[in-house]
N, C-alpha and C positions, 0 to 999 in steps of 0.2 A: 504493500500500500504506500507506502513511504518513499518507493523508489518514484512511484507511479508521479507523485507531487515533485521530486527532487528534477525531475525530467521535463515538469510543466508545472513552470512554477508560477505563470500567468492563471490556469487553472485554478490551482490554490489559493491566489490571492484573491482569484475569481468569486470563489467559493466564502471565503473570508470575509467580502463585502455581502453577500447576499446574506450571510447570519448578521452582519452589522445592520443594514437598513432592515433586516426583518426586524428588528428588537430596536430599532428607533422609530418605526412605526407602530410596533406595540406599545413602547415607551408614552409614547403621546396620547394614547389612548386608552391607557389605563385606570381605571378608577384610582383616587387618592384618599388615604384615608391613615387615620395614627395608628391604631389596629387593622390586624384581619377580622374580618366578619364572624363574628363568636356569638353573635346574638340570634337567641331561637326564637323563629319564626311566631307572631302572634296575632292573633287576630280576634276582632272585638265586636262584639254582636250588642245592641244597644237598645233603646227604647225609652217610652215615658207613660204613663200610667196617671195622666192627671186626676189629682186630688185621692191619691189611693195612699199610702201610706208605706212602713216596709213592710209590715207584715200581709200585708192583702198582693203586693208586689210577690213579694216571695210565692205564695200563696196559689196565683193566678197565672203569672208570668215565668218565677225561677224556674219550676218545678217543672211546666210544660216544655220549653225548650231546653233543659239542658238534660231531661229525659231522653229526645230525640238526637244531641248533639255528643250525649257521654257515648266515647267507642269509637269516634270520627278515627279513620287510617292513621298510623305512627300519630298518636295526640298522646303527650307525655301530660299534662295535668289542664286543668279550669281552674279558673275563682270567678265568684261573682259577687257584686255588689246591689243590695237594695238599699234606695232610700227613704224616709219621711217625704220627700220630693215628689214621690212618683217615678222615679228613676232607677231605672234597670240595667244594670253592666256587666256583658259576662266575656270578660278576655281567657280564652282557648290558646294555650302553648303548646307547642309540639315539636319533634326531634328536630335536633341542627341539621341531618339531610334533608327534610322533609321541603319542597317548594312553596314559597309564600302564595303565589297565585295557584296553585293547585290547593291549596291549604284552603284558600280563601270560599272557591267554587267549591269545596266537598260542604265546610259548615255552611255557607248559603243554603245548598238543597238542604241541609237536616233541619233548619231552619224554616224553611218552608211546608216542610211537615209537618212541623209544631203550629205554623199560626190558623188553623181551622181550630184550634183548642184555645186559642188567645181571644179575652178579649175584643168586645166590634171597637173601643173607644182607643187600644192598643192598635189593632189593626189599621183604622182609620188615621193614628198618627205616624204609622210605618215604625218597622221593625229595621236597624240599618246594620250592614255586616260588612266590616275593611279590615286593613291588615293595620295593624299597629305598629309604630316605631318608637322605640323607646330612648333612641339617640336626637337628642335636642343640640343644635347646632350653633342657632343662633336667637337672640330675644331681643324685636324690637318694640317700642311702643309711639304710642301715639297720645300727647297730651295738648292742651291749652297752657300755657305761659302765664297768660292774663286773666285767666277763670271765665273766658266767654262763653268756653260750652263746656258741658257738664258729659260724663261718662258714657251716658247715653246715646247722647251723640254724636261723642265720637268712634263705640262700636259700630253702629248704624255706620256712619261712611266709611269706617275703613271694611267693613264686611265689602261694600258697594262696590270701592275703590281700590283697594288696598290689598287686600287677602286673596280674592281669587286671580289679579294678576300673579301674585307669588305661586299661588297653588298651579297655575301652565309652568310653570318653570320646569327643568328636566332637572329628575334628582328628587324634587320635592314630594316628599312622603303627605304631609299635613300641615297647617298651621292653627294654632290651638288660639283661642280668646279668649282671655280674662279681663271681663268688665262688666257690667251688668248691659244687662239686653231690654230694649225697649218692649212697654207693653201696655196696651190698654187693660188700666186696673177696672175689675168692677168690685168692690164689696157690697155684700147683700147684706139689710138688714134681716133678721131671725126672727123677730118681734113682728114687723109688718108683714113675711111673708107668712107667719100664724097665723093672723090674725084672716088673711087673703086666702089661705090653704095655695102657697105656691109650693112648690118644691125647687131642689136648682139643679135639675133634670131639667123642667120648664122651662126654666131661665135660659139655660145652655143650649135645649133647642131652637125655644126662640132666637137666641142671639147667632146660633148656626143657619138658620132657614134665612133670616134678613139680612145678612150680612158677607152676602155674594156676589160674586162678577157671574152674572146671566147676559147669556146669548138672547138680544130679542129680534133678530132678522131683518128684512129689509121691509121699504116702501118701493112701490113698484114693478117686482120684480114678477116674474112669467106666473103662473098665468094673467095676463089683465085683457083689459079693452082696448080696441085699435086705437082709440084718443089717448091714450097713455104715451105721455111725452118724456118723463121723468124719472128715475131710478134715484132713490134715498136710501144710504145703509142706517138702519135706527140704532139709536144707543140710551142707554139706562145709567141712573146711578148705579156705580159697582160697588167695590166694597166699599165702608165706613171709615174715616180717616179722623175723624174731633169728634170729644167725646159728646159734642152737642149732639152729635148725629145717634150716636150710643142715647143716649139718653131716651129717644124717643122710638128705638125700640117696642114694637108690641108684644110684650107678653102673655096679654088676656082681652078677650073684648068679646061679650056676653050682653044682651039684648040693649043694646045700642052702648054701652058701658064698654071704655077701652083702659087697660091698664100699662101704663109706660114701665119702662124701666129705672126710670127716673124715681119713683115711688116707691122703689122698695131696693135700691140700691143708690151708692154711691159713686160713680164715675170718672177718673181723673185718669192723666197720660202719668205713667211711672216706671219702676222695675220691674221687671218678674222675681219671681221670691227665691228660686232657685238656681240663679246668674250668680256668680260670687261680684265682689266690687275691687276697685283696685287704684293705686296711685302710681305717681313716679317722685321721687326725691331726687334730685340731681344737686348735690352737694350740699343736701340736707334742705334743700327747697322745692317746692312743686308742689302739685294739687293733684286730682282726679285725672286719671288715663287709661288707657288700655291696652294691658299687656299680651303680645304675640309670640309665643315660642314656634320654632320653625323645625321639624324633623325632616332628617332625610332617612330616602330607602336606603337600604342594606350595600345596593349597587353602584349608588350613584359617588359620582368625584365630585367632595364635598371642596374643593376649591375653588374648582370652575361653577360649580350649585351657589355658593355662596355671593362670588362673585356677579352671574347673572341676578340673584338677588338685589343685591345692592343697584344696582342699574334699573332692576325696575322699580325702587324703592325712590330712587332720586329722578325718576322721570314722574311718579303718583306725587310728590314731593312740589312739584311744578304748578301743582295744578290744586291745591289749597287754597282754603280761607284762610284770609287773614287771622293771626293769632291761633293758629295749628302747627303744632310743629311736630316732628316724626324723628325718635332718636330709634340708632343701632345702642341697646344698649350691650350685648354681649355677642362678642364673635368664635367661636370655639377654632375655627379655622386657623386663626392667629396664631394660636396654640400649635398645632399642627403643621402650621406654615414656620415655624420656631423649630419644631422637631425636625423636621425636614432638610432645614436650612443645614440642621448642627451636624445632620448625616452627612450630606454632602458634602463640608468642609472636611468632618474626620476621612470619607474616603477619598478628597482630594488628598488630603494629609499623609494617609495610606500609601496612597500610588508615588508620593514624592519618597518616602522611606523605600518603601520600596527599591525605588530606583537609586536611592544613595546606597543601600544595603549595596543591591546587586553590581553597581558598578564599582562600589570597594573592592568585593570579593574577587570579580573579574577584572579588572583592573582595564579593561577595553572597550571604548564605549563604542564600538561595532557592535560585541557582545552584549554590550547592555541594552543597544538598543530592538533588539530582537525580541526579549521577553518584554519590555516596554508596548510592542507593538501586536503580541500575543494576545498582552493582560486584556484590553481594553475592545477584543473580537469575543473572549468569551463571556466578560460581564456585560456587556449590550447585548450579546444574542440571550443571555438570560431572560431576558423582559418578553425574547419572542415567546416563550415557554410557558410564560402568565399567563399569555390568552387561552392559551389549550386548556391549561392546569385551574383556570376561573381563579387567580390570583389579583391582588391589589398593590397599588406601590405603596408602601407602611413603612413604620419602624423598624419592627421584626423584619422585612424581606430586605431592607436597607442595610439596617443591621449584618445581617447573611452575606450581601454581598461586599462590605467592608470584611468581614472574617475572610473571605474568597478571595481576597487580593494576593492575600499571602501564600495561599492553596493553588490557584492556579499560575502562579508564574514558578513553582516547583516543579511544573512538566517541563516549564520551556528551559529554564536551567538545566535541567537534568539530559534535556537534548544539546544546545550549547557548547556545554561541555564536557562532553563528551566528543563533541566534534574539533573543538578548539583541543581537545586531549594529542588526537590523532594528528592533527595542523602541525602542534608544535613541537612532540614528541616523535612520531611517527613519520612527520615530514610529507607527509601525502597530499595531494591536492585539494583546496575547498570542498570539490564536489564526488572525490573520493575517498576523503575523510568522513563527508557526511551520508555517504553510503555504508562506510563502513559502520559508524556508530549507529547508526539507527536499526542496523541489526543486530545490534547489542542492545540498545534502551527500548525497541519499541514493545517489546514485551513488560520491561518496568514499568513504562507508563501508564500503559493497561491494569497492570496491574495496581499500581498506585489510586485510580481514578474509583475498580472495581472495591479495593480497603475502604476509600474514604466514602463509596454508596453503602458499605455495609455497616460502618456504622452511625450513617444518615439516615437511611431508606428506610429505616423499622419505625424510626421514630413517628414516620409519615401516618400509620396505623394507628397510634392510639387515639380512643376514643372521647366522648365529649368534650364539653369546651377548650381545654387543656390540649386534649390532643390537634383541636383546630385551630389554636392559638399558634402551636411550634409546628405545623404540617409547612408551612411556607416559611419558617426559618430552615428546615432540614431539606425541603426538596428543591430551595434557592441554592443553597450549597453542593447537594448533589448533581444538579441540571448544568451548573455552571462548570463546577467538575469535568462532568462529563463532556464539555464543549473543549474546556480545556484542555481534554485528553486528542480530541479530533484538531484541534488547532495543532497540537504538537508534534501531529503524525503527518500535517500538511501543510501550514502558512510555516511552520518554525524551522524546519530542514530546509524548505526551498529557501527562504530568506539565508540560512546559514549557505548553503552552496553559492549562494551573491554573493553577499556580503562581507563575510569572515576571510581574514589576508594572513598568511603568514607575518609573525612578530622576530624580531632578531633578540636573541637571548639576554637576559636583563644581567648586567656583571653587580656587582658586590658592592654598589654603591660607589665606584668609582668614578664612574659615566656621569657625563655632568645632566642633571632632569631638571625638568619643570616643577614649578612650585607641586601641582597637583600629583603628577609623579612620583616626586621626592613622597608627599601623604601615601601612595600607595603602597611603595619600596618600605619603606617604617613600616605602613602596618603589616604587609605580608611578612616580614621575620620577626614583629612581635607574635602575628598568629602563631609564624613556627613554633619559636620556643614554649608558647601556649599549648600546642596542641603536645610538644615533646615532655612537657611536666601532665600535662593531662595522661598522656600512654606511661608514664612512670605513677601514677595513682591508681588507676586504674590495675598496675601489674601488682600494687602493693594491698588493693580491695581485694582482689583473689585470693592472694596467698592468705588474707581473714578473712574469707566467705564466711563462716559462721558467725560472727559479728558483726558484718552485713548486713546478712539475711533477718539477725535480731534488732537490729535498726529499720530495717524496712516493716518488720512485722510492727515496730514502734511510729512508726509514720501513717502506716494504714490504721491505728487503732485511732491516732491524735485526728485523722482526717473523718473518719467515722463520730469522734465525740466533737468537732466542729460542727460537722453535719446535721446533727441532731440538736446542736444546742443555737442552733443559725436561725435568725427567724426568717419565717416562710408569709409568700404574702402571694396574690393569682395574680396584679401584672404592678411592677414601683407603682409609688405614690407618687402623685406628678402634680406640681402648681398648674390650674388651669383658667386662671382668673377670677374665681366667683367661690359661694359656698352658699348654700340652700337652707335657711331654717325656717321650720314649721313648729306651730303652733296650738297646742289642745286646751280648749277651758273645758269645764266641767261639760259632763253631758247636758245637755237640752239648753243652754247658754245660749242666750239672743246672739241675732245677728249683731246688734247695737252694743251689745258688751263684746264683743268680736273684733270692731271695729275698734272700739277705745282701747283695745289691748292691742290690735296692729297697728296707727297712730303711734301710743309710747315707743314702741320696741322700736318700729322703726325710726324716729327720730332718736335712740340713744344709739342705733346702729350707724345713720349717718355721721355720729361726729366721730366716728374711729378715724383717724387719718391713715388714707388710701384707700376709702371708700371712695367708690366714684357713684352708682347709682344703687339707690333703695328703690325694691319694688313688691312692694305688699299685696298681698292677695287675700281678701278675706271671703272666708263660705267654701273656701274646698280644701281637703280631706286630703295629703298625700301620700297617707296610710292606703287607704281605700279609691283613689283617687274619682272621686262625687263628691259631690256639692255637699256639704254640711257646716251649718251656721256657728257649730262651735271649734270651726279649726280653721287656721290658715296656714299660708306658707309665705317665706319673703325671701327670694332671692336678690341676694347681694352683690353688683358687679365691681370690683375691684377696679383700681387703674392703671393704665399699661405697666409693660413690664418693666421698660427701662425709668418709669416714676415713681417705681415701690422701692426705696430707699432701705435699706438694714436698718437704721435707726427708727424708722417705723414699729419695728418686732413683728413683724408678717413675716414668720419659718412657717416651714414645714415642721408639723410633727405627727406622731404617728397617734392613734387612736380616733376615735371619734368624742365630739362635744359634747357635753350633757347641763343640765339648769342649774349647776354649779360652775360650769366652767363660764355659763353666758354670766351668773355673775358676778365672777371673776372680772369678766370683760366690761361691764359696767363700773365697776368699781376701778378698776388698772386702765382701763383705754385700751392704748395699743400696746396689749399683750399677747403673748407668740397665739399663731391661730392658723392654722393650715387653710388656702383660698376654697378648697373643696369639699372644706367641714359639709357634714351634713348634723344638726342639730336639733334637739329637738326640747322645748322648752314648755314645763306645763304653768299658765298661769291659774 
């Protein structure tokens, strides 16, 4: 095979470039992301139940559908959630092979089973079933500066404006809203509808039948009279928009007697009760807002996603009222684009050791430049290998191929010289030297390439997350390997038959050299005498092999009691700019005391220095994640990285927070507090 390239070595190179542009074409098209994709598939079937409770939910709604839904193909567990809301959540997880859209299409149909056993008031509000994502990327909101509008309306426009251009974007899984949602309030009184014998059955009929968009047809249209000149499309009040209109509502009307709505309830434009409410703090100032977290799918390249975001975010941006204004307030990408960065520097860092390494030892930069030119056909063709293998560009695969620097330019050295063996020794000519050697190394290579799959390749097999986390560290490393091995049997000989010249024998330092030279000539007879007190140690460990072998049995036991006493964590602790705390008051706690408890916390959170935004949420649950009046959550966004100062005391440290450490943090200020705490605080 070897000769076959040494003979066409245009071939080779031929061949050389084609694994290059395949794997910069893969390169560029590969999803981007800080992890591999480790997160099992999930999918979330939903509903509402108004004016039922949890236990009638439970009851009516749990019971029927996850009857029909327990047993879906590879479904590893449920949970579901009911609330006092009316509100039904049943998120379905299932194995890490399992496909999200196949996942999706199975519970839909078991879902569809169940709703002839559902509720008609269930039915009629629709039952919804999508795939969930649980990686939140980025969180932006939309607030008023000057208090002109109020929460209400600015969920209302950005739902209009805002959310479903993001939702076209490619990549984009969902984007969630926290704010309260606009709703024509009615309260009935109880007293008048006694006394009336109403019921609020009646009422909700009524206000279903009269409060329509009805078709009422045209004027003129076929059949008519030959004098018929005109065609008129007729139109109707549709639906009810002021509560004026609400108000007059017919409920009843019994021999000439009409009863309005007006008479036996109350009418105003307001919340719905089951929206949570929410603010933004922007360096411990701001009002009412509403907050937008943004997930992406499993697949998507959270760089380029993030970015088209932002683009369409500052063109919706354009086109505001006055006194609106739309923050990014967390980027996760950043983060990621930070990781990224540091990879790249350490494997440029790599390839330059590298190449100091190897042109020491060889002291020819002929020779050096060969495996130079190796290194860099088999880590690009790696990338082509993603697309097959459903891989992503990440940490871990980055990682891989910084350790692969050092791994694969061990083929082309080991071809080199070998050939450079035969040049200067041997005396043979470039392109009969490098005939000769490669029928000496080509079987090492192979062999080298096939040790280092064996103890890669298994690692690929294990199972769950853990095993999908490292499947793209080990098969980066093997893939590359194995390029490496075909580069050395092809691009590295014919290059060596070029390029490589006979050298005239180097004397004792007598010869006048070059400054660089003169470094080489040094360090090759320090190696010697290194390597000659090395083979005199070495002959003196033998003659005590039994003391040794009891020194190595003492290294294997000290590396065993490291091991064990090492702590273990599923992937580092990383600053990611923010940290999440949620909030529990007692059960059955007003929304109103809910409120006044996220109010304080979060105003004693903005004066931490290196806070940058406070965003309170109150009324949802991220235990349970539904709507409930006695919990919230307040995500914290920190600010950048190059502004979070040490003197601050923002470390990293390890554990998670608890209502002693927040008040710790009330008390201390800025003391140590990991950006990613998750805490949890019971007032």
């Amino acid at each position: 095979m070897a000769k076959f390239f040494i003979d066409r070595p245009i071939f080779a190179i031929a061949l050389s470039l084609i694994i290059v542009f395949a794997g910069l074409i893969a390169g560029f098209s590969l999803p981007i992301a800080q992890y591999p994709n480790i997160t099992k598939p999930q999918i979330e079937v939903s509903t509402t139940y108004v004016g039922a409770n949890a236990t009638t939910v439970e009851e009516s709604i749990a019971q029927a559908i996850e009857q029909k839904v327990n047993g879906v193909e590879n479904m590893r567990d449920m949970r579901s959630t009911s609330t006092n809301t009316g509100g039904y959540t049943l998120n379905v997880t299932f194995n890490l092979e399992k496909n999200g859209d196949i996942a999706s299409v199975e519970v839909q149909n078991r879902v569809d089973q169940a709703k002839s056993s559902l509720p008609s008031e269930v039915s009629g509000f629709g039952v919804t079933t999508a795939k969930r994502s649980s990686q939140t990327i980025m969180y932006f909101a939309l607030t008023s500066p000057g208090g002109t509008y109020d929460g209400m309306f600015l969920k209302a426009y950005g739902a209009a404006n805002v959310v479903d251009p993001v939702k076209r974007v490619k990549g984009v899984s969902s984007v969630g809203e926290y704010g309260p949602e606009y709703a024509m309030r009615v309260e009935l009184k109880p007293d008048m509808m006694a006394q009336l014998g109403i019921t609020a059955s009646e009422v909700a009929a009524a206000i279903k039948s009269q409060n329509i968009q009805a078709p009422v047809g045209s004027i003129g249209s076929k059949p008519t009279t030959g004098d018929q000149e005109f065609k008129y499309s007729a139109s109707a009040q549709g639906r009810l928009k002021r509560p004026e209109e609400f108000e007059n509502i017919i409920v009843r009307s019994s021999k000439g007697e009409i009863l309005r709505l007006k008479e036996i309830a109350t009418i105003y434009e307001g919340q719905r009760m089951d929206t949570p409410s929410s603010m933004l703090l922007d360096q411990g100032k701001g009002g009412e807002g509403v907050i937008y977290p943004v997930s992406l799918t499993t697949d998507a390249n959270a760089l380029d996603a993030v970015s088209e975001i932002r683009k369409v975010l500052v063109e919706a941006e354009t086109r505001f009222p006055p006194d609106m204004k739309l923050v990014i307030a967390s980027d996760k990408t950043q983060f990621v684009r930070e990781s990224l960065e540091k990879v790249a520097h350490t494997f440029v860092e790599a390839l330059i050791l590298v190449l100091l390494v190897v042109y020491l030892f060889l002291g020819n930069l002929r020779a050096t430049l060969i495996p130079m030119l190796a290194v860099p056909v088999s880590l690009i063709g790696t990338f082509g290998a993603f697309v097959l293998l459903g891989f992503s560009i990440n940490t871990l695969s980055l990682f891989a191929m910084i350790l692969a620097v050092g791994l694969v330019v061990d083929d082309a050295i080991v071809v080199v010289e070998a050939v450079e063996h035969h040049i200067q020794d041997t005396g043979l000519s470039p392109k009969e030297a490098t005939y000769r050697a490669m029928r000496e190394v080509s079987g090492p290579v192979v062999a080298i390439a096939c040790v280092l799959a064996a103890v890669f390749v298994p690692i690929s097999f294990m199972g769950g997350s853990t095993g999908q986390l490292y499947k793209q560290f080990a098969l980066t490393i093997s893939v590359s390997m194995a390029l490496s091995a075909v580069v050395a049997l092809s691009l590295t000989p014919a290059l060596c038959a070029k390029f490589l010249r006979p050298q005239s024998a180097m004397t004792e330092g007598k010869e006048k050299k070059s400054f660089i030279g003169n470094i080489i000539y040094r360090f090759n007879v320090w190696y010697a005498s290194t390597v000659a007190r090395y083979t005199n140690r070495v002959g003196q460990c033998i003659r005590y092999s039994k003391l040794m072998m009891c020194g190595l049995l003492v290294l294997v036991i000290l590396a065993g009691l490291f091991f064990k006493i090492t702590p273990t964590g599923y992937v580092p602790e990383e600053d990611q700019g923010m940290f999440l705390v949620s909030y529990n008051l007692p059960e059955g706690a007003s929304s109103n005391r809910g409120t006044q408890a996220m109010l304080k916390f979060s105003q004693e959170l903005a004066k931490f220095p290196g806070v940058k935004y406070v965003m309170p949420v109150n009324g949802f649950d991220v235990l349970s994640m539904a709507p409930k009046s006695s919990a919230g959550i307040i995500p914290v966004m920190m600010e950048e990285y190059d502004k979070v100062l040490p003197e601050y005391g923002f470390a990293s440290n390890k554990g998670y927070g608890s209502a002693a450490h927040i008040e710790a943090l009330k008390k201390y200020g800025p003391s140590p507090i990991h950006r990613k705490t998750f805490i949890t605080h019971f007032v």
